[in-house]
C-alpha positions in Angstrom: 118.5 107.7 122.3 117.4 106.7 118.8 119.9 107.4 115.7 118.2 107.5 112.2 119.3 106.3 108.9 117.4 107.3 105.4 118.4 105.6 102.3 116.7 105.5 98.7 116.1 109.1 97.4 117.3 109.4 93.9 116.1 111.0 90.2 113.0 109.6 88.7 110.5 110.9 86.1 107.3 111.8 86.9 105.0 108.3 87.2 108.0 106.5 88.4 107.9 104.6 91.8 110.8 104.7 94.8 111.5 102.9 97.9 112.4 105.4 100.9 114.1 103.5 104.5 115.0 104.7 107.3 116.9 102.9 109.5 116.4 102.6 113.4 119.4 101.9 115.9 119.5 102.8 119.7 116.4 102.1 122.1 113.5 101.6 118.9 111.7 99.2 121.2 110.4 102.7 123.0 109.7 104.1 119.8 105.8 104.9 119.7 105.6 107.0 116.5 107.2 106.4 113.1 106.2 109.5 110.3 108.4 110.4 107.0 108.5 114.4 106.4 109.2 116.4 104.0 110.3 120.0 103.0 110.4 121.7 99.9 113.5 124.4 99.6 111.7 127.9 101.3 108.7 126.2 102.6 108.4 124.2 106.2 108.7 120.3 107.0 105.2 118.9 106.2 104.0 115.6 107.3 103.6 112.8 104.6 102.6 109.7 106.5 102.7 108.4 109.9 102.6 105.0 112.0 101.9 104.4 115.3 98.7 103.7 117.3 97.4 104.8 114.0 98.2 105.8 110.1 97.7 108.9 108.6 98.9 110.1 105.3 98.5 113.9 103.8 96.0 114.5 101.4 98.5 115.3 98.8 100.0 111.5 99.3 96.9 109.4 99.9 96.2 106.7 97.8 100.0 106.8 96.2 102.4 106.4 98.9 102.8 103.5 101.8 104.2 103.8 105.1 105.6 100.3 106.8 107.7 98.9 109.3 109.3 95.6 109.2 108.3 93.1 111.9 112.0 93.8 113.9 110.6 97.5 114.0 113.9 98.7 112.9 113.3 99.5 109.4 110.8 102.5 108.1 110.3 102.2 104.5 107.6 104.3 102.3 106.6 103.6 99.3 105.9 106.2 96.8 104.1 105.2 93.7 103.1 107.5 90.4 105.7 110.3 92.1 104.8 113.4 90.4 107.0 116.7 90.2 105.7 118.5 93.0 107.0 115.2 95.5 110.2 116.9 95.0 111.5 117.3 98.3 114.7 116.2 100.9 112.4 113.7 102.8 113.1 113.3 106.6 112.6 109.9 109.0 111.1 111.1 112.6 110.6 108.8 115.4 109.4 109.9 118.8 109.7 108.1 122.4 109.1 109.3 125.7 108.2 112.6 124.2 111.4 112.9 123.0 111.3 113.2 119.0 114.5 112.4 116.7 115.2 113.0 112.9 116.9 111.7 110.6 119.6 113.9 108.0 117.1 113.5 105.4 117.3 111.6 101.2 116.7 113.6 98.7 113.9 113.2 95.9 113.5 114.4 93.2 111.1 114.3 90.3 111.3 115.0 86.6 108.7 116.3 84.3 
């Protein structure tokens, strides 16, 4: 069992930077794959970036946002850099291990124009 924390959504304008984390507790030595999600209000949960064996980032994200863990493996952060208004979205922590996949309750960002 893994339990997962976010912390760090907030208001900012557009070009602004925030500090998503998402904190780990229960068996996270098992944990294979890290990823932060996110869904817009309507639409489905849509993968932003993700650490594991590898790291992947969506299109929309690249080059603007960071995905990290610190060395204890406890803590997902992501960074998010030059935010613009359409990065408004609750954004959700996901860990998997054994096949089993866990979420988080999700932060909320949002984005001013």
């Amino acid at each position: 069992q893994v339990q997962l924390v976010e912390s760090g959504g907030g208001l900012v304008q557009a070009g602004g930077s925030l500090r998503l984390s998402c904190t780990a507790s229960g068996s996270i030595s098992s944990i294979d794959t890290m990823a932060w999600y996110r869904r817009v209000p309507g639409n489905s949960r849509e993968l932003v970036a993700l650490t594991g064996g590898t790291t992947m980032y969506s299109d929309s994200v690249k080059g603007r946002f960071t995905i990290s863990r610190d060395s204890a493996k406890r803590t997902l952060f992501l960074q998010m850099n030059n935010l613009k208004p359409e990065d408004t979205a609750v954004y959700y922590c996901f860990a998997r291990l054994y096949g089993m996949v866990y979420w988080g309750n999700g932060t909320l960002v949002t984005v001013s124009s």
